[in-house]
PyMOL CGO cylinders between C-alpha atoms (Angstrom):
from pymol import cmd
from pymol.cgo import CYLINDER

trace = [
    CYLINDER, 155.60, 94.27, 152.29, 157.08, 91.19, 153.62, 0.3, 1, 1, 1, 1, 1, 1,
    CYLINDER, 157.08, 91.19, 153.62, 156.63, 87.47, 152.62, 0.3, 1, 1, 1, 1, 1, 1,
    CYLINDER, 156.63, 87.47, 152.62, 157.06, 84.73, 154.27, 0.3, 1, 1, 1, 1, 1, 1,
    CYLINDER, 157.06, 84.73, 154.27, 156.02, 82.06, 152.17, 0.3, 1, 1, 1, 1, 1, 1,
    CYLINDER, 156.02, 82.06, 152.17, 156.88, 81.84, 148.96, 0.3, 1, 1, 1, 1, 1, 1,
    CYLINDER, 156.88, 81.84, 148.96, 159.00, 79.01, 146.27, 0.3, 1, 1, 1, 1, 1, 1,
    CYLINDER, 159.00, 79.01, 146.27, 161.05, 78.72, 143.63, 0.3, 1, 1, 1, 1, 1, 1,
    CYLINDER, 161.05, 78.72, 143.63, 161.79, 75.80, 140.77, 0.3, 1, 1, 1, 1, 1, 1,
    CYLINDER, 161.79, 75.80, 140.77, 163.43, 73.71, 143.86, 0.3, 1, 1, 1, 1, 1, 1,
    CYLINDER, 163.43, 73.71, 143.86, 160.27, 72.29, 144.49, 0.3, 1, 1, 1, 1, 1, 1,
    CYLINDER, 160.27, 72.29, 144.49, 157.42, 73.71, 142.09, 0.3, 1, 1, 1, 1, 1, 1,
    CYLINDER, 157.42, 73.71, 142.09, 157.67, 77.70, 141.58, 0.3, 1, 1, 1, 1, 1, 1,
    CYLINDER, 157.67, 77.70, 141.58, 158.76, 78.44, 138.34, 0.3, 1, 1, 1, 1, 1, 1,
    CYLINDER, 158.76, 78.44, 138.34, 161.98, 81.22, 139.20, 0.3, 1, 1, 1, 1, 1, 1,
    CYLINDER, 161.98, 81.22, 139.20, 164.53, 80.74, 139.89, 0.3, 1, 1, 1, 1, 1, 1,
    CYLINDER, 164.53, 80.74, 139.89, 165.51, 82.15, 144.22, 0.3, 1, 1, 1, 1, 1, 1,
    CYLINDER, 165.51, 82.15, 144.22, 167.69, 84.92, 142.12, 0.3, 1, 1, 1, 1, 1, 1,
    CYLINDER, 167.69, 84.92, 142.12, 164.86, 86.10, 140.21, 0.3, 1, 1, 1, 1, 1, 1,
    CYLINDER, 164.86, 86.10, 140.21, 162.07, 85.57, 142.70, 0.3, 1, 1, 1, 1, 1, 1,
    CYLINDER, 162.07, 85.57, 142.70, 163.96, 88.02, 144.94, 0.3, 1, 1, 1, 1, 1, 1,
    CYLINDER, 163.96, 88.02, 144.94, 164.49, 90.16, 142.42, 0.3, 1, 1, 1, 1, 1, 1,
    CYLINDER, 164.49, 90.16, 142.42, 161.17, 90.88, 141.11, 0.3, 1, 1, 1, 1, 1, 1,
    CYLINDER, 161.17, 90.88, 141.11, 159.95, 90.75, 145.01, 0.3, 1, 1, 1, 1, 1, 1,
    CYLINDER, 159.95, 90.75, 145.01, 162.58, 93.76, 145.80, 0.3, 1, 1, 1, 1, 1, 1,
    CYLINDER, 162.58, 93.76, 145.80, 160.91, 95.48, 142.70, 0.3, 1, 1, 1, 1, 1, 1,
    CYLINDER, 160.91, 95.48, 142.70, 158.18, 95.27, 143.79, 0.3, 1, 1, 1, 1, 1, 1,
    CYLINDER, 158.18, 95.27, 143.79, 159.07, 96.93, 147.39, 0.3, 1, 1, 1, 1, 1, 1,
    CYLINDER, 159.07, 96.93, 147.39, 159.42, 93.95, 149.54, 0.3, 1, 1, 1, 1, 1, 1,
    CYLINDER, 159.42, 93.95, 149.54, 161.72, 94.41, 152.35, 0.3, 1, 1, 1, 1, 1, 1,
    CYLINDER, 161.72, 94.41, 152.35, 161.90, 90.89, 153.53, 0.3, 1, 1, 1, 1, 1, 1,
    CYLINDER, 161.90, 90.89, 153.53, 161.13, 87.57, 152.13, 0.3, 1, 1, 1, 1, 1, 1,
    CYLINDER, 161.13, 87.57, 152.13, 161.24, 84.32, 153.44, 0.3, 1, 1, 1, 1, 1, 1,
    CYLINDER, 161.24, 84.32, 153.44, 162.12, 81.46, 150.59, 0.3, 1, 1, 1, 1, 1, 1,
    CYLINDER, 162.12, 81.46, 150.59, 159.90, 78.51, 151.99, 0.3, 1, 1, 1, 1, 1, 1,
    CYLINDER, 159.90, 78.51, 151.99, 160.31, 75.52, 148.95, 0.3, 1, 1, 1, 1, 1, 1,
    CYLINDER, 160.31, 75.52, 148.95, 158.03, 72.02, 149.43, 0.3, 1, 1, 1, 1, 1, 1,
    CYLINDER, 158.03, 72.02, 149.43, 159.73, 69.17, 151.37, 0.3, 1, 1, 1, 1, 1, 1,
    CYLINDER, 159.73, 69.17, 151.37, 159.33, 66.11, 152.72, 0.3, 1, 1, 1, 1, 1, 1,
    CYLINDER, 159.33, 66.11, 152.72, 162.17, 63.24, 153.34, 0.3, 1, 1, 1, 1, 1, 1,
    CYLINDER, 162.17, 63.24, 153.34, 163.16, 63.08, 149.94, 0.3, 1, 1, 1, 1, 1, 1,
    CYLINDER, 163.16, 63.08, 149.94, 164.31, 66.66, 149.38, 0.3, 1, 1, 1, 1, 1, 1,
    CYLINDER, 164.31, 66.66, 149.38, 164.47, 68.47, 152.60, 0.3, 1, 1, 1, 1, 1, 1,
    CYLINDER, 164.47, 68.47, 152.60, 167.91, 68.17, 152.83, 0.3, 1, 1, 1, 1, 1, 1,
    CYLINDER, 167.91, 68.17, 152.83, 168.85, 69.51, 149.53, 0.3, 1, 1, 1, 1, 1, 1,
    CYLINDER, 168.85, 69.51, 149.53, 166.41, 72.19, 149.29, 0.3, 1, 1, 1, 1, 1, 1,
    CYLINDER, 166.41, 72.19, 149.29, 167.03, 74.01, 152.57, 0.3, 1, 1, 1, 1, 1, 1,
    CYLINDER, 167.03, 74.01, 152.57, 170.78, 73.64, 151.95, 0.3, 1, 1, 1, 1, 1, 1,
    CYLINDER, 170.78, 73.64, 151.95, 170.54, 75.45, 148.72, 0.3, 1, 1, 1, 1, 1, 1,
    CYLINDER, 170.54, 75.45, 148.72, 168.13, 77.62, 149.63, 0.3, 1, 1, 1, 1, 1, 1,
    CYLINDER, 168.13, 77.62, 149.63, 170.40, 78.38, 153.13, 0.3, 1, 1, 1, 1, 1, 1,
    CYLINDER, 170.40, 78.38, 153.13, 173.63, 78.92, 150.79, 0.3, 1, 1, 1, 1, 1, 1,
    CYLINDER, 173.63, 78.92, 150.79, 171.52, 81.14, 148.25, 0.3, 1, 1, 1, 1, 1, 1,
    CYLINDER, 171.52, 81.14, 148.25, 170.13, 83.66, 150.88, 0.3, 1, 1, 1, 1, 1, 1,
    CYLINDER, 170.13, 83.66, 150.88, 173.83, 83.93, 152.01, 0.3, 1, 1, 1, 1, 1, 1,
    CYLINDER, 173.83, 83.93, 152.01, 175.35, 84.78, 149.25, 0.3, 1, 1, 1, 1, 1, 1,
    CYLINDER, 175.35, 84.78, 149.25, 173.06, 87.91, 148.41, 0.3, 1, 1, 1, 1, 1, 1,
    CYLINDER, 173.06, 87.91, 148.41, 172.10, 88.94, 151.85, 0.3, 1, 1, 1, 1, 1, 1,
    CYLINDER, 172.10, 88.94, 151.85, 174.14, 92.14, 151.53, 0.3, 1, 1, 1, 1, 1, 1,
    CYLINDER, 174.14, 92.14, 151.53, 173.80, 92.60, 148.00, 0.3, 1, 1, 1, 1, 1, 1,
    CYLINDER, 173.80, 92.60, 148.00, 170.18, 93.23, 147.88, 0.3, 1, 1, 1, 1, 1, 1,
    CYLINDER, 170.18, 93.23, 147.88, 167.50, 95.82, 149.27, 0.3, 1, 1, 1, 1, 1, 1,
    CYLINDER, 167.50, 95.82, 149.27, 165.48, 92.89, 150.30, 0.3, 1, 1, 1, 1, 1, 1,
    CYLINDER, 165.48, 92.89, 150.30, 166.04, 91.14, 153.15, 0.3, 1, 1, 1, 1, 1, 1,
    CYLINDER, 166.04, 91.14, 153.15, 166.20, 87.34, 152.14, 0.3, 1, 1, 1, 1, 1, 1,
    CYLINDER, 166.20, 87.34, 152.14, 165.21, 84.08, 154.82, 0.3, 1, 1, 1, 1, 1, 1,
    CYLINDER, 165.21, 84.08, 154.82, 165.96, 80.76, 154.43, 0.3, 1, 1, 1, 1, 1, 1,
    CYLINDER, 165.96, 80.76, 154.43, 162.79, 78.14, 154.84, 0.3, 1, 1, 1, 1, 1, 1,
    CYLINDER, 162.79, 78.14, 154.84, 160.92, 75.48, 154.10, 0.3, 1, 1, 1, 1, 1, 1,
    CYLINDER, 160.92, 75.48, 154.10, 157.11, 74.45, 153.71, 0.3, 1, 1, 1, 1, 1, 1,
    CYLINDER, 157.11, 74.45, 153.71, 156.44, 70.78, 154.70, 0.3, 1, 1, 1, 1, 1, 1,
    CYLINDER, 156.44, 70.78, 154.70, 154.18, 69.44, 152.24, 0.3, 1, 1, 1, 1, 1, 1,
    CYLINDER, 154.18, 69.44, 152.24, 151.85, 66.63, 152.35, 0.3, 1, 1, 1, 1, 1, 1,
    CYLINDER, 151.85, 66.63, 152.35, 153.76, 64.77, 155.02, 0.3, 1, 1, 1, 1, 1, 1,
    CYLINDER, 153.76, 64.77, 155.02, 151.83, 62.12, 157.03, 0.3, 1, 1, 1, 1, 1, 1,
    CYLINDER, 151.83, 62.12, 157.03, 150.85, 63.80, 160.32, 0.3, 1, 1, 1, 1, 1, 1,
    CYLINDER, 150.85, 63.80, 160.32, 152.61, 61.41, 162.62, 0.3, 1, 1, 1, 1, 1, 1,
    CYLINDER, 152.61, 61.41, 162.62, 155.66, 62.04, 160.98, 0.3, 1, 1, 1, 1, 1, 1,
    CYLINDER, 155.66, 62.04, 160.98, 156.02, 66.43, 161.11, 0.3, 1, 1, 1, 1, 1, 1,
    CYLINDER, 156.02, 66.43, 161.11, 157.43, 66.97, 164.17, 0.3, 1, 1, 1, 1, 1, 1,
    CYLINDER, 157.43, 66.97, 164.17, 160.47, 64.99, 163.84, 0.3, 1, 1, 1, 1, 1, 1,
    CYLINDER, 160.47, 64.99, 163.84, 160.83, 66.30, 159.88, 0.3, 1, 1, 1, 1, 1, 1,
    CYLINDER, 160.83, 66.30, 159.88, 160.37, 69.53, 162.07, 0.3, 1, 1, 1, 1, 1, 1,
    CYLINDER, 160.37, 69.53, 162.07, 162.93, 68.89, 164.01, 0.3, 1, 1, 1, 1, 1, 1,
    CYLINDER, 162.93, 68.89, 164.01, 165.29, 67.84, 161.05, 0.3, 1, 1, 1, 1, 1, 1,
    CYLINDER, 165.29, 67.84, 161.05, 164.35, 70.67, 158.96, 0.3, 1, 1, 1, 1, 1, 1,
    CYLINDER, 164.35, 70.67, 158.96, 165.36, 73.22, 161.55, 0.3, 1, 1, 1, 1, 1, 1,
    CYLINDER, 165.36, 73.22, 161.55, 168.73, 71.24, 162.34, 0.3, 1, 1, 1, 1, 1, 1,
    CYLINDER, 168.73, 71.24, 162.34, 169.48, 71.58, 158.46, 0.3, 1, 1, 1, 1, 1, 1,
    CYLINDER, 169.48, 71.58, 158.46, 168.95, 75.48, 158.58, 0.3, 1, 1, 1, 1, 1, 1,
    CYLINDER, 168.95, 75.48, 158.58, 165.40, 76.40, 158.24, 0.3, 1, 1, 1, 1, 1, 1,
    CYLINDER, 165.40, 76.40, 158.24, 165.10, 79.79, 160.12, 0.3, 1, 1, 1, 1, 1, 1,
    CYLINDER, 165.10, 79.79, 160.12, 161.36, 79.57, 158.93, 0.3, 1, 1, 1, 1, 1, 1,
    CYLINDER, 161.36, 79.57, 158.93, 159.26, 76.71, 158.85, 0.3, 1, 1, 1, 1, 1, 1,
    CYLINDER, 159.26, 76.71, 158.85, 155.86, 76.32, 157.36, 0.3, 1, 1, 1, 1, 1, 1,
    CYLINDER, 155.86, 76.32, 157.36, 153.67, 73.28, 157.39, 0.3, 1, 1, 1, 1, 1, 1,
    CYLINDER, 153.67, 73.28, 157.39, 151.20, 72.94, 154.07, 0.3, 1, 1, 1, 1, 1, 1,
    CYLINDER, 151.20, 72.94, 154.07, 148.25, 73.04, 156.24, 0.3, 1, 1, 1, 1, 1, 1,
    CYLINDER, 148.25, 73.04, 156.24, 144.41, 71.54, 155.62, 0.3, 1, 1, 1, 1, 1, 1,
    CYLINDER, 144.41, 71.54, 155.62, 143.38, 73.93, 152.61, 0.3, 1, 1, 1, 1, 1, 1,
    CYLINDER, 143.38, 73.93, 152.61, 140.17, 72.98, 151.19, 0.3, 1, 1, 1, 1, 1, 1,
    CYLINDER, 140.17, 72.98, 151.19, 141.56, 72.36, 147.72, 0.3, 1, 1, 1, 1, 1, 1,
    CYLINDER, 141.56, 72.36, 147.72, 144.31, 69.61, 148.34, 0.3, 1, 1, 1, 1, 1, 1,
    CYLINDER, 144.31, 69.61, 148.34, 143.75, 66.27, 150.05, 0.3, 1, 1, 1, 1, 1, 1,
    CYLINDER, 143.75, 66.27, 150.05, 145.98, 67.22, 153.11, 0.3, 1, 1, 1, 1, 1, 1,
    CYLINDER, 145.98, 67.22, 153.11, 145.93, 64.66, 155.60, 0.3, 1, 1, 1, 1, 1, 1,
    CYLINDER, 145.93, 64.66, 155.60, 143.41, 65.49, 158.59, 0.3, 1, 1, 1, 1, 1, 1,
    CYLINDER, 143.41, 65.49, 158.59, 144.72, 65.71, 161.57, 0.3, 1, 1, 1, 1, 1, 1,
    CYLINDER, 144.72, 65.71, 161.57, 148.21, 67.80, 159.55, 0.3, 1, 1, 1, 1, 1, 1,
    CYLINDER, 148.21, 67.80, 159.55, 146.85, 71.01, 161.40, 0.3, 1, 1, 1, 1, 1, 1,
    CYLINDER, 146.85, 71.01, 161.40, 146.89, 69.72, 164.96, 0.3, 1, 1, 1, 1, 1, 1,
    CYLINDER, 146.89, 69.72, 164.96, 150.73, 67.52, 164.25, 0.3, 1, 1, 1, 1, 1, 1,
    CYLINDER, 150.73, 67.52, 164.25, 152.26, 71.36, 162.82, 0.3, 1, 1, 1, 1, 1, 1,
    CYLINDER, 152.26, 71.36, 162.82, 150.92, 72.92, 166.14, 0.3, 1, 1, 1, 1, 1, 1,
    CYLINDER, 150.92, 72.92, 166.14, 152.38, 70.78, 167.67, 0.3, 1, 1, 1, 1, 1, 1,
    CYLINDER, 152.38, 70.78, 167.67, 155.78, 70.85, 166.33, 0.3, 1, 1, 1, 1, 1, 1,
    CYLINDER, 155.78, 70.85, 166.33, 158.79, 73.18, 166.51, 0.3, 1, 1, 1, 1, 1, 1,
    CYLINDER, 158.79, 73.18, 166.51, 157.01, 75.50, 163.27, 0.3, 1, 1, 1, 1, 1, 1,
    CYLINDER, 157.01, 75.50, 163.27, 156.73, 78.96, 162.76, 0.3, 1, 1, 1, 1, 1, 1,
    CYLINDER, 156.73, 78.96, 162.76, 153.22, 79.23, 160.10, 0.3, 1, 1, 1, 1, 1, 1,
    CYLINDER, 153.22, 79.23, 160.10, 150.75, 77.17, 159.72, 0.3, 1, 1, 1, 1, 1, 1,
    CYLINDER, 150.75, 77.17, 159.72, 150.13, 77.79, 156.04, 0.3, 1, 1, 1, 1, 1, 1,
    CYLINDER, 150.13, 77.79, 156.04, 146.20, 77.90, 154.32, 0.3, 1, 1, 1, 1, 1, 1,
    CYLINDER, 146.20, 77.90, 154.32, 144.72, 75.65, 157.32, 0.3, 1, 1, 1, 1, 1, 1,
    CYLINDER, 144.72, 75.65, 157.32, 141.16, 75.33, 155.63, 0.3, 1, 1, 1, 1, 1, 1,
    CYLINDER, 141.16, 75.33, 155.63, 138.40, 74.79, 158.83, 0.3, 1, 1, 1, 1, 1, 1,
    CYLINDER, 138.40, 74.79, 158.83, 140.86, 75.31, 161.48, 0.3, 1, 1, 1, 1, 1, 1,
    CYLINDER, 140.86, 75.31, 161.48, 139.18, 73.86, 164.88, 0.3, 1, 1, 1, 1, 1, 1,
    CYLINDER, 139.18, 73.86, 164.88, 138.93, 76.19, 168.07, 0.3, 1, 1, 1, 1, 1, 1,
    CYLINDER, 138.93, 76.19, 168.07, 141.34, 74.14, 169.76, 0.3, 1, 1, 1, 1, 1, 1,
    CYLINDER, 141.34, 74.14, 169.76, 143.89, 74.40, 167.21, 0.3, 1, 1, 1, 1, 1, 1,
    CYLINDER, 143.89, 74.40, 167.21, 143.82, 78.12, 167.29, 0.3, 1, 1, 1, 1, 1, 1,
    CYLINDER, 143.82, 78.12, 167.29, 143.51, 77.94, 171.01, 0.3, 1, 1, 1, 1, 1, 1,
    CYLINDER, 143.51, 77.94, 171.01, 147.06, 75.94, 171.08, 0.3, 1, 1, 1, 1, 1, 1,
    CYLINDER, 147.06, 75.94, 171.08, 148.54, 78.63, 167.95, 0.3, 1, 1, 1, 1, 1, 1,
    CYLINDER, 148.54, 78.63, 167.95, 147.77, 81.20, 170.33, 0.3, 1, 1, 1, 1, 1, 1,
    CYLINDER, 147.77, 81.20, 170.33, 149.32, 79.63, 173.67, 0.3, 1, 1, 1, 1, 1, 1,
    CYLINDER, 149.32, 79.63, 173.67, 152.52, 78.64, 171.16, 0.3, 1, 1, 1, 1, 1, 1,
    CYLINDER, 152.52, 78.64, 171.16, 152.26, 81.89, 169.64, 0.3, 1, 1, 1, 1, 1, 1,
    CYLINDER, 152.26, 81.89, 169.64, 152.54, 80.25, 166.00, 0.3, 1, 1, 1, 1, 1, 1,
    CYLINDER, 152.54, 80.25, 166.00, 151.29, 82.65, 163.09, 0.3, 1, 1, 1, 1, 1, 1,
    CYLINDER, 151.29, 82.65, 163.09, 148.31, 81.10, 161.35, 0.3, 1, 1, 1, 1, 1, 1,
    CYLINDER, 148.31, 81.10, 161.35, 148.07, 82.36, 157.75, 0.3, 1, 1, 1, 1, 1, 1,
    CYLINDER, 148.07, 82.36, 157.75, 146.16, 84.20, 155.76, 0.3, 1, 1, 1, 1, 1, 1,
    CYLINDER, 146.16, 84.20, 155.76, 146.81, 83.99, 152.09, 0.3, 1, 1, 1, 1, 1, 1,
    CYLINDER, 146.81, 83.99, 152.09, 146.43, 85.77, 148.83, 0.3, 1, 1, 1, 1, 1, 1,
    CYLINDER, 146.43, 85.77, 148.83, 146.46, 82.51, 146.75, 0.3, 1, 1, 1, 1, 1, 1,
    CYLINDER, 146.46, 82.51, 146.75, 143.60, 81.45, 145.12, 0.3, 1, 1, 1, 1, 1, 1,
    CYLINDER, 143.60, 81.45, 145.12, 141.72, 78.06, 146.28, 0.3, 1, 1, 1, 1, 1, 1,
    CYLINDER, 141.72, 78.06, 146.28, 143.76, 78.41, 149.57, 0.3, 1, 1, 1, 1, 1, 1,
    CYLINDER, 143.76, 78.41, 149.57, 142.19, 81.86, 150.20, 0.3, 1, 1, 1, 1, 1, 1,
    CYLINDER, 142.19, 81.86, 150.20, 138.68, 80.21, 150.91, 0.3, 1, 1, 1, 1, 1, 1,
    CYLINDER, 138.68, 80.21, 150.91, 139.40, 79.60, 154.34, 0.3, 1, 1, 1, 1, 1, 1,
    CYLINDER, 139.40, 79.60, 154.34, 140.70, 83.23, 154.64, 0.3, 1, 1, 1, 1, 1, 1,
    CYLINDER, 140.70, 83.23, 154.64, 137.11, 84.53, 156.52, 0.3, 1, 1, 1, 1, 1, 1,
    CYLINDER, 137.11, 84.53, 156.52, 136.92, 81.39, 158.70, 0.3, 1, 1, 1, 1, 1, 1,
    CYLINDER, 136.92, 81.39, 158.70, 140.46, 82.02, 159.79, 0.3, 1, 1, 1, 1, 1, 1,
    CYLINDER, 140.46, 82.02, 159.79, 139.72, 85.71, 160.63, 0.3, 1, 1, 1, 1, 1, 1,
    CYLINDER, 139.72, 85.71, 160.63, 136.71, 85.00, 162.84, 0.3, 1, 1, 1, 1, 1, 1,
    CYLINDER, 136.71, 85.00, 162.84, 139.31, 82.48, 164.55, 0.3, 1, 1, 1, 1, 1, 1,
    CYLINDER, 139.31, 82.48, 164.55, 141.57, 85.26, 164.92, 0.3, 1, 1, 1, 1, 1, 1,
    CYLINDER, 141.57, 85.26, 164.92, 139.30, 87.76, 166.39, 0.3, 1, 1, 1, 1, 1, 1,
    CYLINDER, 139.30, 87.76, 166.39, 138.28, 85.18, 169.02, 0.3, 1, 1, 1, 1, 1, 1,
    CYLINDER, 138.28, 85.18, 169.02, 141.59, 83.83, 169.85, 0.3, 1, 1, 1, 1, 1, 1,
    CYLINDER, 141.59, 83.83, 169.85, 144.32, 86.63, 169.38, 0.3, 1, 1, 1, 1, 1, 1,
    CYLINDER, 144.32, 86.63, 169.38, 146.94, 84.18, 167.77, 0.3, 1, 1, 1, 1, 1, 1,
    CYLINDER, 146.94, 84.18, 167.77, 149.43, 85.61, 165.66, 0.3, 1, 1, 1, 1, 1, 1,
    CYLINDER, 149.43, 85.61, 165.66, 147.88, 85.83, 162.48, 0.3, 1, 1, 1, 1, 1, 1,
    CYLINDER, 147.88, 85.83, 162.48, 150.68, 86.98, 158.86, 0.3, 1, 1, 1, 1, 1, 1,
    CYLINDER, 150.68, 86.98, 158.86, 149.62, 87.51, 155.14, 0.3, 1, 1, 1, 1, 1, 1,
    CYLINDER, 149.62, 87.51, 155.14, 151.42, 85.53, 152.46, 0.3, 1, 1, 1, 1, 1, 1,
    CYLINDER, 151.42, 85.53, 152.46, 150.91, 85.25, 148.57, 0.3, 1, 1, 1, 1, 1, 1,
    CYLINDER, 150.91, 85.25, 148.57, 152.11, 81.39, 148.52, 0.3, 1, 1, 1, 1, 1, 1,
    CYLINDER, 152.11, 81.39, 148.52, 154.21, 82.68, 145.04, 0.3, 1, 1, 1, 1, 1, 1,
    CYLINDER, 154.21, 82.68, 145.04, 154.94, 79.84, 142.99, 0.3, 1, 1, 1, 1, 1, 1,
    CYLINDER, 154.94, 79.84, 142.99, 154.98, 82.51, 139.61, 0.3, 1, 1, 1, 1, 1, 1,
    CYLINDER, 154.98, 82.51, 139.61, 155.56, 86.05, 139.01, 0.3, 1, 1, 1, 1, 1, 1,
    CYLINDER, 155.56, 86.05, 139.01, 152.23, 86.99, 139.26, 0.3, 1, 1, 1, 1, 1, 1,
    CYLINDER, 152.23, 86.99, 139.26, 151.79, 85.80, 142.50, 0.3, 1, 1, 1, 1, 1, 1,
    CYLINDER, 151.79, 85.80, 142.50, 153.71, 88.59, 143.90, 0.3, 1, 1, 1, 1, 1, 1,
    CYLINDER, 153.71, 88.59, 143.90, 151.21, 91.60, 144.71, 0.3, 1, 1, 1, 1, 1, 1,
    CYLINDER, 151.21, 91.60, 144.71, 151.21, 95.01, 146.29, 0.3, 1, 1, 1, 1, 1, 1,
    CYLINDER, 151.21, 95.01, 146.29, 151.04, 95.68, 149.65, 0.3, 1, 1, 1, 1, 1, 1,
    CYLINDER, 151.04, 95.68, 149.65, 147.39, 97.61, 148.33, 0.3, 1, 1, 1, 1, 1, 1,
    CYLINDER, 147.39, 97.61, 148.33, 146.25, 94.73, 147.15, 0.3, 1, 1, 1, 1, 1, 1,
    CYLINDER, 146.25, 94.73, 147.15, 147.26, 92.57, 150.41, 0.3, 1, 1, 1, 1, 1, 1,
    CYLINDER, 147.26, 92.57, 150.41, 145.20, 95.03, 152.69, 0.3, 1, 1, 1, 1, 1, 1,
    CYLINDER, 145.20, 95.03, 152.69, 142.19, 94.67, 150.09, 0.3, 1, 1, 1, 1, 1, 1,
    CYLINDER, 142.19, 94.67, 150.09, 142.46, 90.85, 150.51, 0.3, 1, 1, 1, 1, 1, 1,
    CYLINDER, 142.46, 90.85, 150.51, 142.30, 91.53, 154.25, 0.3, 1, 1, 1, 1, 1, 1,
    CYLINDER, 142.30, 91.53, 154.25, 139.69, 93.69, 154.32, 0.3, 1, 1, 1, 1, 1, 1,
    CYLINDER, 139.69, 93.69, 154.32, 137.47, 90.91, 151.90, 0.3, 1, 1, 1, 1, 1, 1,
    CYLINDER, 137.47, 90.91, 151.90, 138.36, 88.17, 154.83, 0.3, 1, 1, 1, 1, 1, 1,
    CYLINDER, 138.36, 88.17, 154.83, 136.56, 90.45, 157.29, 0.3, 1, 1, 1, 1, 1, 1,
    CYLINDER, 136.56, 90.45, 157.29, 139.52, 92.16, 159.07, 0.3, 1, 1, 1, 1, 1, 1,
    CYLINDER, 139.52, 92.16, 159.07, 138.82, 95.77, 159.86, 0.3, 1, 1, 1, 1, 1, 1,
    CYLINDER, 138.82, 95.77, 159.86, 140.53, 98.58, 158.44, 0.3, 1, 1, 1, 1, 1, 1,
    CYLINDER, 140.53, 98.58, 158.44, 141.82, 99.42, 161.93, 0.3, 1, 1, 1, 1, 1, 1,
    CYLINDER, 141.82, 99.42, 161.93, 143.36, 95.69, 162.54, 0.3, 1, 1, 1, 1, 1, 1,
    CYLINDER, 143.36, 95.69, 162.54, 145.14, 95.56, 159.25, 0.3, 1, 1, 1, 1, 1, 1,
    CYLINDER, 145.14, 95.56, 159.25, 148.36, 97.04, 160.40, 0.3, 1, 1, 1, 1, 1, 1,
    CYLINDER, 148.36, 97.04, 160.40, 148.20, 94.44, 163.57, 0.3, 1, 1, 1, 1, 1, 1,
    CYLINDER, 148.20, 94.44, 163.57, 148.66, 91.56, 161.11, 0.3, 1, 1, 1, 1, 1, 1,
    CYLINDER, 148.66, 91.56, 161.11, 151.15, 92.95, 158.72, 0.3, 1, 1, 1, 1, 1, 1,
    CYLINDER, 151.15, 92.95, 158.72, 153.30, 94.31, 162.42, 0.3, 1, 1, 1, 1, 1, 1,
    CYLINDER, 153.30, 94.31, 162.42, 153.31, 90.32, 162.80, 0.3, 1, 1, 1, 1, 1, 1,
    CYLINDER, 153.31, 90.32, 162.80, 155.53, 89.50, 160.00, 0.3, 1, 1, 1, 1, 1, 1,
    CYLINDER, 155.53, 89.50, 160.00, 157.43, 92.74, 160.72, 0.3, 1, 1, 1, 1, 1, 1,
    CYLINDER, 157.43, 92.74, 160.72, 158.05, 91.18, 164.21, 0.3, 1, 1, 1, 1, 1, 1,
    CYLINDER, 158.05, 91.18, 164.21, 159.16, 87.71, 162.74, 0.3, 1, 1, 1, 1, 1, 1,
    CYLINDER, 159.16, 87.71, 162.74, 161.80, 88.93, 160.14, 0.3, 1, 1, 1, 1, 1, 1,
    CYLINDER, 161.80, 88.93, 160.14, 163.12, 91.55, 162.82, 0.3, 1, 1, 1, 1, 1, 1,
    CYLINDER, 163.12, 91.55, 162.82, 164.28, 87.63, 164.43, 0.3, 1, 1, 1, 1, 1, 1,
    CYLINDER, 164.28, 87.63, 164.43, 166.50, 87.10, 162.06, 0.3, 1, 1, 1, 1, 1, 1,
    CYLINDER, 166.50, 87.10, 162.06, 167.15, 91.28, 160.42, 0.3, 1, 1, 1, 1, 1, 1,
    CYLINDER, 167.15, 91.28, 160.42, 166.99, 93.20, 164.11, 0.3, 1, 1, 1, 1, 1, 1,
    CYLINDER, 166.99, 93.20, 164.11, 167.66, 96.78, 161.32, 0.3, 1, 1, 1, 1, 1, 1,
    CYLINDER, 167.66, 96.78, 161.32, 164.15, 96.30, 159.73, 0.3, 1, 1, 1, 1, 1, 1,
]
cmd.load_cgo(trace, "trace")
């Protein structure tokens, strides 16, 4: 199993990065990408403790640990350059909260993460065909998630997918222990979006393929 979106209590999960990657390597994930809220009031901090964290137990762990950040609730016109500045400060993953039906994300934050230096586009809600047209020519991984409220737009997503061929990665969102789940229960959660059983390993080979970026021995 491997995660690439997840939090901890630096923005508002409730473990602590030790103990989130602990009870993620007990549960068999291999790799796991630490992706806390910003915007211009944290990013700073949070990717620089989140960059000097993974570093200090890369090594020390099973799991294979990835510094990020999720880019929350920004106004549109302003996530590319936060992009920009988010990468320069040591994000190796970036995610951008994306449209989900049960936030008031700004419309038009979908079309400004495609359009920036990002690697997810996280619980996009009613994704338009020309947004997963441009996620597929910028090969950036649109999400499906395991997280309630968010997961709503999981079959929309799928149908997307199917028709476009852009990378397409399953995350949990984990902001609490329970969040975490098996990788059973992530191919049942595909399956319910309307991904057949044949296609599964496609989207899970995805986030194989991102993490081997940054851990080539996975």
């Amino acid at each position: 199993m491997i995660d690439l979106h997840t939090h901890s209590l630096l923005s508002d999960g409730v473990l602590l990065p030790s103990e989130l990657a602990r009870r993620a390597e007990e549960k068999g994930y291999i790799a796991m990408a630490i992706t806390d809220h910003v915007d211009r009031s944290n990013f700073q901090y949070v990717i620089q403790s989140i960059v000097e964290f993974c570093d200090s137990v890369n090594g020390l762990m099973k799991i294979k640990l990835i510094p990020g950040c999720e880019i929350t609730h920004v106004p549109p016109q302003d996530i590319k350059k936060l992009a920009s500045e988010c990468r320069k400060s040591g994000a190796s993953i970036i995610v951008v909260h994306g449209e989900t039906p049960v936030e008031p994300v700004k419309k038009g934050t979908n079309y400004a993460g495609l359009e920036s230096d990002i690697d997810i586009l996280a619980h996009p809600g009613l994704l338009t065909e020309e947004e997963a047209k441009i996620a597929a020519e910028r090969k950036i991984a649109i999400e499906i998630t395991t997280r309630s409220g968010h997961s709503l737009g999981n079959g929309h997503i799928v149908k997307l997918w199917e028709k476009y061929n852009f990378p397409a990665v399953l995350n949990t969102d984990t902001h609490s222990p329970d969040n975490l789940v098996s990788a059973e229960f992530a191919e049942k959660v595909l399956l319910c979006a309307g991904i057949e059983e044949k296609e599964i390993e496609k989207v899970f080979k995805t986030s194989l393929e991102i993490a081997r970026k940054f851990f080539p021995q996975l």
